[in-house]
C-alpha positions as a Python dict, from the first residue, in 0.01 Angstrom:
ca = {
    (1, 'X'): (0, 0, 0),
    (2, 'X'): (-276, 71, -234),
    (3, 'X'): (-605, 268, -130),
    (4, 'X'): (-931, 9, -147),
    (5, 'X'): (-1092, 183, -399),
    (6, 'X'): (-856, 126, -635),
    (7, 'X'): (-892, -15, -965),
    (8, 'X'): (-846, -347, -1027),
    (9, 'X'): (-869, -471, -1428),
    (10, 'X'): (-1081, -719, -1531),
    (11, 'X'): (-985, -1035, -1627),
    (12, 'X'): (-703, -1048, -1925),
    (13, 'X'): (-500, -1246, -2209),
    (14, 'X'): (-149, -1062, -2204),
    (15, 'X'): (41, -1123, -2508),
    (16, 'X'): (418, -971, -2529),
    (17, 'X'): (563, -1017, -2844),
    (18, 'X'): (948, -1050, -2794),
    (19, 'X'): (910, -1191, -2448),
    (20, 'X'): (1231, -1289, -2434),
    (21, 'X'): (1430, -1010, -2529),
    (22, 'X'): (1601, -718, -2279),
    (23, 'X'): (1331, -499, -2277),
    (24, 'X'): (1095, -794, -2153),
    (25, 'X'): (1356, -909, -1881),
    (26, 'X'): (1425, -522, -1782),
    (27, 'X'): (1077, -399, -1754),
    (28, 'X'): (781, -593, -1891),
    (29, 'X'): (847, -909, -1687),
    (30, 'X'): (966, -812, -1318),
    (31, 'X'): (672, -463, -1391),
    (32, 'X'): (428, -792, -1375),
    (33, 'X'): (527, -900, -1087),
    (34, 'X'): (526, -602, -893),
    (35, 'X'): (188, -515, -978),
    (36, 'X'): (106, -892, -872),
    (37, 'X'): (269, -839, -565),
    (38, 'X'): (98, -467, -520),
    (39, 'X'): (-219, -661, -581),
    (40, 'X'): (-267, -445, -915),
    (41, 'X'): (-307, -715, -1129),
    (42, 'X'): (-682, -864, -1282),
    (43, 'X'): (-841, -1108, -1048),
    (44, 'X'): (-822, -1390, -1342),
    (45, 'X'): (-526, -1353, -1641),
    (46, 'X'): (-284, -1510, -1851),
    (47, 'X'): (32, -1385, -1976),
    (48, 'X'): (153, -1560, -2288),
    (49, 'X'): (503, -1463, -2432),
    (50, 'X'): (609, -1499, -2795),
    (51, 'X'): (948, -1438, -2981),
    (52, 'X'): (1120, -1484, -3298),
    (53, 'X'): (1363, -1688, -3217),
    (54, 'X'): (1093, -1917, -3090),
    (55, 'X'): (1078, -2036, -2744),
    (56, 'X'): (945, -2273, -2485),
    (57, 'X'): (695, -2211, -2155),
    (58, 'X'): (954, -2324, -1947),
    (59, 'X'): (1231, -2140, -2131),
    (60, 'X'): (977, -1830, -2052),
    (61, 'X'): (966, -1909, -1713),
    (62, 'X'): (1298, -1932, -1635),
    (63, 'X'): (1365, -1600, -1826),
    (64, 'X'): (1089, -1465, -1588),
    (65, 'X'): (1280, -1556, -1307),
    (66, 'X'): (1585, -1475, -1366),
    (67, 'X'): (1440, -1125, -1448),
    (68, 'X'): (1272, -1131, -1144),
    (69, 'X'): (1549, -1234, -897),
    (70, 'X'): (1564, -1295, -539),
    (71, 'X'): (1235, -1226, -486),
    (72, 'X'): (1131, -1538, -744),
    (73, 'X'): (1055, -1757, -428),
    (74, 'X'): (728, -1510, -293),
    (75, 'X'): (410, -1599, -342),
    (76, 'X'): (356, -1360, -596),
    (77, 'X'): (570, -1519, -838),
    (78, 'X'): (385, -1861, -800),
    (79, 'X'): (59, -1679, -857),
    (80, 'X'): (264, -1519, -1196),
    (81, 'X'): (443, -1812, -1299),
    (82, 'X'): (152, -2053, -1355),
    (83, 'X'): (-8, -1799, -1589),
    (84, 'X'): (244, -1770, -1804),
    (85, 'X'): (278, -1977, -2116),
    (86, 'X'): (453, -1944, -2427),
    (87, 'X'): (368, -1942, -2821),
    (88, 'X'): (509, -1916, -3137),
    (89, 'X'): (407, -1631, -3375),
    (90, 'X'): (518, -1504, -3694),
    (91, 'X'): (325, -1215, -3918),
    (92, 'X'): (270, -1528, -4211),
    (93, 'X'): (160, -1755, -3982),
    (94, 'X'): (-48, -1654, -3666),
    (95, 'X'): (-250, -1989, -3614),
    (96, 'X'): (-30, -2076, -3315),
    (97, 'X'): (-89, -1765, -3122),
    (98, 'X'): (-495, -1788, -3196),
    (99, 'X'): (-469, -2105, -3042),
    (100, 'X'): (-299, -2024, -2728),
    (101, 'X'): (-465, -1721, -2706),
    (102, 'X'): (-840, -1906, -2726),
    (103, 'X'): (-696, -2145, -2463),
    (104, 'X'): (-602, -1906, -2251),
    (105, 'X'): (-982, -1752, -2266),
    (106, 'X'): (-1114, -2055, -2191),
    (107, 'X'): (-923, -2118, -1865),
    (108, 'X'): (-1054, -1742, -1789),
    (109, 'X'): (-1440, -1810, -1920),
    (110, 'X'): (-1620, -1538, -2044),
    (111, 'X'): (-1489, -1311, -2286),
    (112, 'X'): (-1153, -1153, -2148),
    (113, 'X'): (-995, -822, -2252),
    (114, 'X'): (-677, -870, -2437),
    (115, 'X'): (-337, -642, -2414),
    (116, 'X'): (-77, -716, -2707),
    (117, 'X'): (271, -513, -2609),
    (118, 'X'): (474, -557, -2948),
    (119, 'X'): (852, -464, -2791),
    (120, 'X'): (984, -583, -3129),
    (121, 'X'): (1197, -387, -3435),
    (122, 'X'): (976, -108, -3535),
    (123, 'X'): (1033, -281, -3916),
    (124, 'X'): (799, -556, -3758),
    (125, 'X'): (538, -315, -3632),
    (126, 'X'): (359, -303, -3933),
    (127, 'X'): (340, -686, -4033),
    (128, 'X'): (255, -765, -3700),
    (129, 'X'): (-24, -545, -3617),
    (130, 'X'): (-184, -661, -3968),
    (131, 'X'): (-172, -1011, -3840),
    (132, 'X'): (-336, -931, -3545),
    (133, 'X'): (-651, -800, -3738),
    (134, 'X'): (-652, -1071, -4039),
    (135, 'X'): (-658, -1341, -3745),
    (136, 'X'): (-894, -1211, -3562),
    (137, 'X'): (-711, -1155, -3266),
    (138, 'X'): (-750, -782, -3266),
    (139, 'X'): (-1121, -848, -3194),
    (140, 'X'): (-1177, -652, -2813),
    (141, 'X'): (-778, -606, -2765),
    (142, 'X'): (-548, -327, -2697),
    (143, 'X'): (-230, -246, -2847),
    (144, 'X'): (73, -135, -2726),
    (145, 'X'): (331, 50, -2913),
    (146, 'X'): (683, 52, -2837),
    (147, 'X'): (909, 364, -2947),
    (148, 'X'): (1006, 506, -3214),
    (149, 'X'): (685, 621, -3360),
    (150, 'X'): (833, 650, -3706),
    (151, 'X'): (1135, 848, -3782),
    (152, 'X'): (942, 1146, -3961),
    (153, 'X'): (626, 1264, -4089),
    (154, 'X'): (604, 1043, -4347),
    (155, 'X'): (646, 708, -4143),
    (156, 'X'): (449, 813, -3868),
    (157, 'X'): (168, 862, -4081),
    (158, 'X'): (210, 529, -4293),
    (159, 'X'): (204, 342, -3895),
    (160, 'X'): (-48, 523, -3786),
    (161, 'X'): (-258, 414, -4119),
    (162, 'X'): (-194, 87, -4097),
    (163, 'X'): (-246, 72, -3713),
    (164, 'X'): (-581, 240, -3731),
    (165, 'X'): (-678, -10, -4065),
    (166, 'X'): (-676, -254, -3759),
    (167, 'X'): (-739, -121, -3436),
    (168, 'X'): (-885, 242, -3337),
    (169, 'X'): (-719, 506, -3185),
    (170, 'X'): (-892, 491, -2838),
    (171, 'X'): (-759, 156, -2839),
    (172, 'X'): (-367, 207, -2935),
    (173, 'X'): (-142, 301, -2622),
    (174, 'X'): (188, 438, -2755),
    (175, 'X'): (438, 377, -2431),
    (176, 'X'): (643, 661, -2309),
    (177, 'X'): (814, 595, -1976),
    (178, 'X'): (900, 922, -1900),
    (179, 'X'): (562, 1026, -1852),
    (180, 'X'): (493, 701, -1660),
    (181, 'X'): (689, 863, -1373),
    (182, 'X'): (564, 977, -1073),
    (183, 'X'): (741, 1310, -1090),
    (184, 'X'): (635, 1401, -1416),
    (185, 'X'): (278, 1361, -1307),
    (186, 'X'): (331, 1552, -1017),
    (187, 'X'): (348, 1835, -1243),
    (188, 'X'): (72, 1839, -1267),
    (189, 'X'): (-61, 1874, -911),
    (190, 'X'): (219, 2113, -850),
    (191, 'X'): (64, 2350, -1097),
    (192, 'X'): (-330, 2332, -1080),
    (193, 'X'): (-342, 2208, -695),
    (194, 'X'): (-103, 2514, -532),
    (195, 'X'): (-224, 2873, -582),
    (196, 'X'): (145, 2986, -551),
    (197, 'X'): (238, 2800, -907),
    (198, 'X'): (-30, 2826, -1162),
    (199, 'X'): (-29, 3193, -1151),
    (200, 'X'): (321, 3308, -1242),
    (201, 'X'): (326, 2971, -1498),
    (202, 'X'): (345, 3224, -1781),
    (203, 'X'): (563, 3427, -2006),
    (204, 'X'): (550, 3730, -1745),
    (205, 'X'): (742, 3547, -1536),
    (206, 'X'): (889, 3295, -1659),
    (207, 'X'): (1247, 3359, -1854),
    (208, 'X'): (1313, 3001, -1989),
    (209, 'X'): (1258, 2644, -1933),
    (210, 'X'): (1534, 2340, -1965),
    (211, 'X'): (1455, 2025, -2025),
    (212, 'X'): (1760, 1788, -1962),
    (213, 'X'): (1857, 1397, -1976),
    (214, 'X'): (2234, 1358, -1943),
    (215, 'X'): (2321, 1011, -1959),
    (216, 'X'): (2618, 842, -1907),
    (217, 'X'): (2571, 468, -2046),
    (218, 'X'): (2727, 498, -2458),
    (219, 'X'): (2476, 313, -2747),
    (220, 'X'): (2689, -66, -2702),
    (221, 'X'): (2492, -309, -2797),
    (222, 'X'): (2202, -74, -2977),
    (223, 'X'): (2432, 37, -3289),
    (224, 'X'): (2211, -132, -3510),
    (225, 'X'): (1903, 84, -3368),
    (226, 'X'): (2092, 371, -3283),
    (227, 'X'): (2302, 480, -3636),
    (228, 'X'): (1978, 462, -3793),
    (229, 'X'): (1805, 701, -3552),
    (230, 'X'): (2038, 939, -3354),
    (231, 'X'): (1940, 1127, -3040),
    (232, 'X'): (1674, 1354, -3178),
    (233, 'X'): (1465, 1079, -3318),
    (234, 'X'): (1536, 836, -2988),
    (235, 'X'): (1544, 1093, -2695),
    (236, 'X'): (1364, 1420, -2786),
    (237, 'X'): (1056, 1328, -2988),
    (238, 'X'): (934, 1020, -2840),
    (239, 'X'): (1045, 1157, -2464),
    (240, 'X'): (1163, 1523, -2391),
    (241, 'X'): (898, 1702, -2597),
    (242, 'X'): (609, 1521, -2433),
    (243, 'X'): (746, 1629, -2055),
    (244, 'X'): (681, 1986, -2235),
    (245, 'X'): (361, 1904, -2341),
    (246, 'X'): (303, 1886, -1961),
    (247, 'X'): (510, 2188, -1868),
    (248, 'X'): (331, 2433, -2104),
    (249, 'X'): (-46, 2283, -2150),
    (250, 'X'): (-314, 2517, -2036),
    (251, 'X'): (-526, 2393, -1726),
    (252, 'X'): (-770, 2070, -1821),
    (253, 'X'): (-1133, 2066, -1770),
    (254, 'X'): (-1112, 1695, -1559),
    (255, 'X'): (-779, 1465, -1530),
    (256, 'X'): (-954, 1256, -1790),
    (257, 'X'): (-720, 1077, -2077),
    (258, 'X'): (-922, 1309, -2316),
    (259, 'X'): (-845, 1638, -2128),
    (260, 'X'): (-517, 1624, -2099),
    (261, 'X'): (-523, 1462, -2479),
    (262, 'X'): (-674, 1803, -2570),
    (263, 'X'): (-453, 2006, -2391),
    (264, 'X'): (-127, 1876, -2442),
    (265, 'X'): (-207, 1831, -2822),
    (266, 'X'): (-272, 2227, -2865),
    (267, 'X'): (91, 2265, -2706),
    (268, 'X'): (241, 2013, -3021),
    (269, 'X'): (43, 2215, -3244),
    (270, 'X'): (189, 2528, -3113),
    (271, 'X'): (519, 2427, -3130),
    (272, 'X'): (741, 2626, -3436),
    (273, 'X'): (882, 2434, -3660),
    (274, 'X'): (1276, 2372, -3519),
    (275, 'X'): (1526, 2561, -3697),
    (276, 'X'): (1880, 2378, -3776),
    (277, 'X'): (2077, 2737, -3657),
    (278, 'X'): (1882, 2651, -3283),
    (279, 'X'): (2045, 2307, -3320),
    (280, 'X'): (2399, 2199, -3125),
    (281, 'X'): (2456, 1812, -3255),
    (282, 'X'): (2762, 1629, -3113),
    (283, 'X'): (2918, 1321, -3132),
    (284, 'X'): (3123, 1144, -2865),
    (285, 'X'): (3456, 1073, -2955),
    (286, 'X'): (3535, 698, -3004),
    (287, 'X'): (3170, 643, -3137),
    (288, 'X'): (3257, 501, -3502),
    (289, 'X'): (3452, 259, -3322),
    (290, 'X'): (3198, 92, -3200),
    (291, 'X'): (3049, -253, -3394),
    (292, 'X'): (2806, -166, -3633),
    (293, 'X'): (2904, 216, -3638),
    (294, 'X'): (3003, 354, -3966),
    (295, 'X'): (3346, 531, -3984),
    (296, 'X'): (3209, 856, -4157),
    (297, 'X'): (2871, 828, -3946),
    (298, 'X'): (2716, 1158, -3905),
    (299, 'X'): (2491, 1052, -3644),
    (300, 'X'): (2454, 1266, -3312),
    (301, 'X'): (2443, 1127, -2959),
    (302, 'X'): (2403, 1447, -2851),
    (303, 'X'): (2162, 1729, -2909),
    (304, 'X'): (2079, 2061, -2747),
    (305, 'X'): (1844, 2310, -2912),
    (306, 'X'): (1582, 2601, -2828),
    (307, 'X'): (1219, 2563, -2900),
    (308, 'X'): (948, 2792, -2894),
    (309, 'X'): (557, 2771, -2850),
    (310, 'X'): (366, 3032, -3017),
    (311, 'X'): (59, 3071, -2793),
    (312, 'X'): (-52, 3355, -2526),
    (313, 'X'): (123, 3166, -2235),
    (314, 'X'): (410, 3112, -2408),
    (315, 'X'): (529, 3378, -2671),
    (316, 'X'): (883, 3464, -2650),
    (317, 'X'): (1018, 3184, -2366),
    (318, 'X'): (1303, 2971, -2539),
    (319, 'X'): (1240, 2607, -2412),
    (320, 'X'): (1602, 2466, -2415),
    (321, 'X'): (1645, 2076, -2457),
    (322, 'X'): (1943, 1891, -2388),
    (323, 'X'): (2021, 1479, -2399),
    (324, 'X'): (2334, 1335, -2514),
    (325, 'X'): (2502, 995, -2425),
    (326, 'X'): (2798, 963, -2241),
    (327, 'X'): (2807, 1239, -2047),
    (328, 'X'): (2923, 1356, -1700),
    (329, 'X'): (2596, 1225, -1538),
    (330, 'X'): (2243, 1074, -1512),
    (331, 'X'): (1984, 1300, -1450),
    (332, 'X'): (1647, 1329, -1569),
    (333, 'X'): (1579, 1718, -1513),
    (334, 'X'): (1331, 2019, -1551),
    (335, 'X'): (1421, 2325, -1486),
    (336, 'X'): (1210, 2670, -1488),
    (337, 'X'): (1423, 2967, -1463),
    (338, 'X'): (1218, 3254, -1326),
    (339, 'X'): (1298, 3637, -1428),
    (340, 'X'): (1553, 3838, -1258),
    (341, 'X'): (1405, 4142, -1038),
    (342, 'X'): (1566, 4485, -1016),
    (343, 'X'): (1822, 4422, -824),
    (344, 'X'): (2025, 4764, -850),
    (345, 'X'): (1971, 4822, -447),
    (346, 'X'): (2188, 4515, -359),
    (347, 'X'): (2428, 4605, -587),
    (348, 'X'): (2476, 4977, -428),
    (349, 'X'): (2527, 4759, -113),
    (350, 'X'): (2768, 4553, -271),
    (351, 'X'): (2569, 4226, -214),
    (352, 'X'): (2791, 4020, -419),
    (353, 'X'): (2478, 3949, -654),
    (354, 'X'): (2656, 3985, -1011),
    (355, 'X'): (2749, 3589, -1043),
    (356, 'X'): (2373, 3435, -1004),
    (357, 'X'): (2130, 3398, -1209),
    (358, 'X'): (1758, 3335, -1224),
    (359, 'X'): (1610, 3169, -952),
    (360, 'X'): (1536, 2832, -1051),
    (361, 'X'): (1270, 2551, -946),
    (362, 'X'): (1386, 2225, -1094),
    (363, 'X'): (1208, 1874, -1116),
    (364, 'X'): (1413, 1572, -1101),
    (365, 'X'): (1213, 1333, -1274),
    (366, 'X'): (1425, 1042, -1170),
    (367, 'X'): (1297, 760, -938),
    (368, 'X'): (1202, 857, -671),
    (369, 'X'): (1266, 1240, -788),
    (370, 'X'): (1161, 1584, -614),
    (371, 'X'): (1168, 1959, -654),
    (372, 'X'): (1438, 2156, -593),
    (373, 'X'): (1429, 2512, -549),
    (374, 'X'): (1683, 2762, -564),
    (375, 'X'): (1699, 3143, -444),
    (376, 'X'): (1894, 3420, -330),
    (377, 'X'): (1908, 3464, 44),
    (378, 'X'): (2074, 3698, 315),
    (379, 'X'): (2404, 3562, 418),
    (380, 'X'): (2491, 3570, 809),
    (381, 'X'): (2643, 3869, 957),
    (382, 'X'): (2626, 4200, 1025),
    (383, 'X'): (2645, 4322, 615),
    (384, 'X'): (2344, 4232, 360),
    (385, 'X'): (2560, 3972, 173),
    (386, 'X'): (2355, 3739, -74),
    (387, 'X'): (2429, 3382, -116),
    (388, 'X'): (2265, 3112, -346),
    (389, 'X'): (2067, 2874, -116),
    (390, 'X'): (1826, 2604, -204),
    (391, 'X'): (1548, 2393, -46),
    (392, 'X'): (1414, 2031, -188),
    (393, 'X'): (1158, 1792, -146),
    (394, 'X'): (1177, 1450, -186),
    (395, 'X'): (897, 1167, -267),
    (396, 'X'): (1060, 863, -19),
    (397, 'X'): (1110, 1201, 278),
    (398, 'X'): (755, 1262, 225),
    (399, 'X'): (573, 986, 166),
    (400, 'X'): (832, 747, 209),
    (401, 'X'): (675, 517, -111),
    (402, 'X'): (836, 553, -457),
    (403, 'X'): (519, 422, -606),
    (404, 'X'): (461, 228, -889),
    (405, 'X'): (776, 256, -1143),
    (406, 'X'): (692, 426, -1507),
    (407, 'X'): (641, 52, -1700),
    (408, 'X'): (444, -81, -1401),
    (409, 'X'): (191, 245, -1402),
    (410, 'X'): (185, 231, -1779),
    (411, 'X'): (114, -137, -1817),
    (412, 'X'): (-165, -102, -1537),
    (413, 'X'): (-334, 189, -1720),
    (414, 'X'): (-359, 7, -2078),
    (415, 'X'): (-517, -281, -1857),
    (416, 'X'): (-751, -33, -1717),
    (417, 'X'): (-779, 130, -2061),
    (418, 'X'): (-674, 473, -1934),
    (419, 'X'): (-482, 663, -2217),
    (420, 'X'): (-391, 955, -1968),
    (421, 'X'): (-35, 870, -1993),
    (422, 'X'): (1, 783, -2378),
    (423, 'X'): (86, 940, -2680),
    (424, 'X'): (-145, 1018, -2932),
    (425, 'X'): (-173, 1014, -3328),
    (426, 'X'): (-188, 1372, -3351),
    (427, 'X'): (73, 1441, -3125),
    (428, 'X'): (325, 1238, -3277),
    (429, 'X'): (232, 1350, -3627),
    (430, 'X'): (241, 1711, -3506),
    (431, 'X'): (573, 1683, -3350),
    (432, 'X'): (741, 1528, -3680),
    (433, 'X'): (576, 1809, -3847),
    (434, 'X'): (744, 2076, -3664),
    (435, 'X'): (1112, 1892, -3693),
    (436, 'X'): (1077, 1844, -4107),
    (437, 'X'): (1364, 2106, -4162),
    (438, 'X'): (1589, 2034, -3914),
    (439, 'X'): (1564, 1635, -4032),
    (440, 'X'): (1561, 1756, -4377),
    (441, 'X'): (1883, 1954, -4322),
    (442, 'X'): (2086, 1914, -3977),
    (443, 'X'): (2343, 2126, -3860),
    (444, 'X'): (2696, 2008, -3862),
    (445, 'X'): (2855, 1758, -3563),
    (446, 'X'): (3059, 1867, -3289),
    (447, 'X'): (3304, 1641, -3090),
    (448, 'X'): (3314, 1572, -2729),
    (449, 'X'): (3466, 1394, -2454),
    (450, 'X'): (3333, 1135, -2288),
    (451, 'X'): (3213, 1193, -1942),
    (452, 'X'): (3204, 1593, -2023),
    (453, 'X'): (2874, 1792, -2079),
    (454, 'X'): (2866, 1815, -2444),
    (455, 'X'): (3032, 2006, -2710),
    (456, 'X'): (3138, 2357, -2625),
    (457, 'X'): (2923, 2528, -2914),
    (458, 'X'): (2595, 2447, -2671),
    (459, 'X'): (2688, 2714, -2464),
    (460, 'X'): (2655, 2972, -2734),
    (461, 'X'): (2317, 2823, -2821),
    (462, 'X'): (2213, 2916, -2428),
    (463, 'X'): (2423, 3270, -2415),
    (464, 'X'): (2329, 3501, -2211),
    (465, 'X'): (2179, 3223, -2009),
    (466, 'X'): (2353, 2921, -1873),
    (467, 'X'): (2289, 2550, -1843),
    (468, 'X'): (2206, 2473, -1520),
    (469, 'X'): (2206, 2135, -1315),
    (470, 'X'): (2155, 2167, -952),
    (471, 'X'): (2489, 2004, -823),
    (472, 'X'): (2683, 2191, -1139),
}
C-alpha cells in the first residue's frame, strides 16, 4: 500500500490516558490498528491504556476489540493485542504508571521513545501533564494535546505555561483532525505544484473564500462540554481557522514542520481581531431541553461570521465561516469564489447570465473528499445560452486509496516526531487574541430549525454574496 521508503518509527511506549473512553474506542484504538495492519507501526512497542475509572488489561482488550470489530480476528490485531496492557494513574499518585511504563521499556530494551495522548477533560490537562514531569516520565516523551486549547487568551497561555514548565514546544503535538485529512493537505499541492493555481491565489482574483462544516448530529451526550464552550470555541478556533491558515499562507521554503509553522503562523498574526457586528450566533430550537442544558443558556451551536487578513495577498477578501449543529447536512467544505468578468456581451445576447454567481472551486474535505469546480458554459443549440456546469475529482476515482484517516496520519506523525500537521503555541495564542472582543461581548442568538441551514440573519451577514454548497 505504502511506498518502501517509508518511515517506520522507532521503537515506542504508547500511553493513552482515558483509554477507555469514546474518543479511544472511535479513533485512538481501531487508528492503531490500521496503522498495524498498513505496516505503519514501530518494529518493537507497547501500548498501555489508563483511565479514571480504573481498569483492567483484559477489560482494555476487550474494549479494543470491540472498537475494532470484525476485523478483530486478523493478524494484525494479535500482533496489537499482546502489546497492550493497562495501568492505573492519577495526577497524586503516578507510581503505577512509572512502573508499567519501565516494564514496558524493558520488554523493548534500549531506551524507547514515549507518546502520552491525554484524551481526558481539559480541567485534567494541567494536573496531568505536571505529573508527567515530577515522575519522571516526561524524560524523552511526546505529548499529545487533545482540543480545546483553552477557551481564551488567558487559559491558553496559563496551559501553554504549564505545558512548556514540563515539556518543550518541539515536543507538544496539539491534535487537529481536520488538518489530518488528506484533502486538506492536498491544498497544498493544488496550490504550489499546478502553475494554473498559485498565480491567481490572491486578492486580484479572488472575491471571497467560505469555509463551511454543517453538521447534522445535535451536542447529546456532550452538554456538559458543550454549554461551557459553544461553537466558536469547539468548531472555529481549534478547526476552521487552521484550514485558513492553509488557504491563505504564502508559499514555504521546504514542506518541513517548521516552514509551514512559519507560514501559517504569519496568517494568525494577520488575522483582525473579529468584530461581534460580523458575527450571526444561533441556537437550535429544542436545545435547553436537552440534560445538562440550562433553560436561559445563551450558548450558540451555530456561528457564521466574516474574517479578514490584513496582508498583501489578502487585503480586502472577506473569509466567511460557517458551522452549526443540526443542520440540513454533513459536509466539510472550502469554497473559493473567483471574481465575476465583464459580462455585459452575454447579457446583450440575452444569455440568461443574471442568476449565477462567481465561479467557484470548492474542496470537500470529507473522507475521501475532492475538488469541485464550477463555471459558466455554452448551453446546446443554435443561441449562446449559458448554463452553470461543473466538473470534480475524486481521491478513490483517482487513486482509488482513501489513505490513512486524519487520527491514523496524526498519531503516525507524533511517532515520527513530525509537527507538520499540529498546532502551535503561537498560533493558538494568536488566534484567541484576535477573538478577545467578540468573546468579551457576543452578539445576540438567533433561533433555528433543526435540519435547516441556520438562522435567516446569516444571509445578511453574506449579502450581496450567497452561501454556497455545491448540491444547494
Amino acid at each position: 500500500m505504502y511506498a518502501s521508503d517509508t518511515a517506520v518509527p522507532d521503537p515506542h511506549v504508547i500511553v493513552l490516558f482515558g483509554a477507555l473512553g469514546d474518543l479511544s474506542r472511535r479513533k485512538l484504538l481501531p487508528g492503531l490498528f490500521h496503522l498495524e495492519e498498513a505496516g505503519l507501526m514501530p518494529h518493537e512497542y507497547r501500548v498501555i491504556g489508563t483511565s479514571r475509572r480504573g481498569g483492567s488489561a483484559e477489560e482494555f482488550r476487550d474494549v479494543a476489540r470491540r472498537a475494532i470489530g470484525d476485523e478483530a480476528g486478523d493478524q494484525p490485531w494479535v500482533r496489537l493485542a499482546e502489546r497492550l496492557s493497562f495501568s492505573a494513574f492519577s495526577a497524586d499518585e503516578p507510581g503505577p504508571l512509572v512502573e508499567a511504563v519501565g516494564a514496558a521499556e524493558r520488554e523493548i530494551g534500549g531506551a524507547p521513545s514515549r507518546v502520552f495522548h491525554l484524551s481526558i477533560p481539559p480541567t485534567a490537562f494541567a494536573a496531568t501533564v505536571r505529573a508527567l514531569g515530577e515522575s519522571g516520565l516526561a524524560e524523552r516523551a511526546r505529548v499529545v494535546l487533545e482540543k480545546p486549547f483553552g477557551v481564551d487568551l488567558a487559559t491558553a497561555r496559563e496551559l501553554n505555561h504549564v505545558v512548556h514548565a514540563v515539556v518543550p514546544e518541539d515536543r507538544v503535538f496539539r491534535i487537529d483532525h481536520f488538518l489530518g485529512r488528506e484533502a486538506v493537505q492536498n491544498l497544498i499541492a493544488l496550490r504550489f505544484a499546478n502553475g494554473m493555481f498559485e498565480p491567481i491565489w490572491n486578492r486580484d482574483h479572488i472575491d471571497h473564500v467560505q469555509i463551511d462544516v454543517p453538521e447534522t448530529v445535535g451536542v447529546d451526550g456532550r452538554a456538559g462540554f458543550y454549554e461551557g464552550t459553544g461553537a466558536y470555541r469547539d468548531m472555529v478556533v481549534t478547526h476552521l481557522f487552521h484550514v485558513l491558515g492553509f488557504v491563505a499562507m504564502e508559499p514555504p521554503t521546504t514542506l518541513d514542520a517548521r516552514s509551514i509553522g512559519e507560514e501559517t503562523g504569519k496568517v494568525f498574526r494577520s488575522v483582525q481581531p473579529i468584530e461581534p457586528d460580523s458575527v450571526i450566533r444561533g441556537q437550535y430550537a429544542g436545545y435547553r431541553d436537552g440534560d445538562g442544558i440550562a433553560a436561559d443558556s445563551r450558548t450558540e451551536t451555530f456561528i457564521a461570521l466574516r474574517a479578514r487578513i490584513d496582508n498583501w495577498r489578502w487585503a480586502g477578501v472577506p473569509f466567511f465561516l460557517r458551522t452549526g449543529k443540526r443542520l440540513g447536512e454533513e459536509r466539510r467544505l472550502l469554497t473559493i469564489a473567483f471574481r465575476e468578468p465583464p459580462r455585459k456581451m452575454f447579457r446583450a445576447a440575452r444569455a440568461f447570465i443574471e442568476d449565477y454567481g462567481p465561479d467557484h472551486i470548492s474542496f470537500d474535505l470529507g473522507n475521501p473528499g475532492g475538488i469541485i469546480t464550477s463555471f459558466l458554459a455554452k448551453v446546446p443549440g443554435p443561441q449562446m445560452r449559458l448554463g452553470q456546469a461543473r466538473m470534480e475529482f475524486t481521491y478513490e476515482g483517482s487513486f482509488g486509496t482513501q489513505g490513512l484517516e486524519p487520527y491514523e496520519r496524526l498519531m503516525y506523525d507524533a511517532m515520527l516526531g513530525d509537527r507538520t500537521l499540529f498546532t502551535s503555541a503561537d498560533g493558538i495564542e494568536d488566534l484567541w487574541a484576535a477573538s478577545g472582543e467578540l468573546l468579551r461581548d457576543p452578539p445576540p442568538l438567533h433561533r433555528y430549525a433543526p435540519g435547516s441551514y441556520g438562522p435567516q440573519k446569516m444571509h445578511e451577514l453574506i449579502a450581496p454574496r450567497r452561501w454556497w454548497l455545491p448540491e444547494t
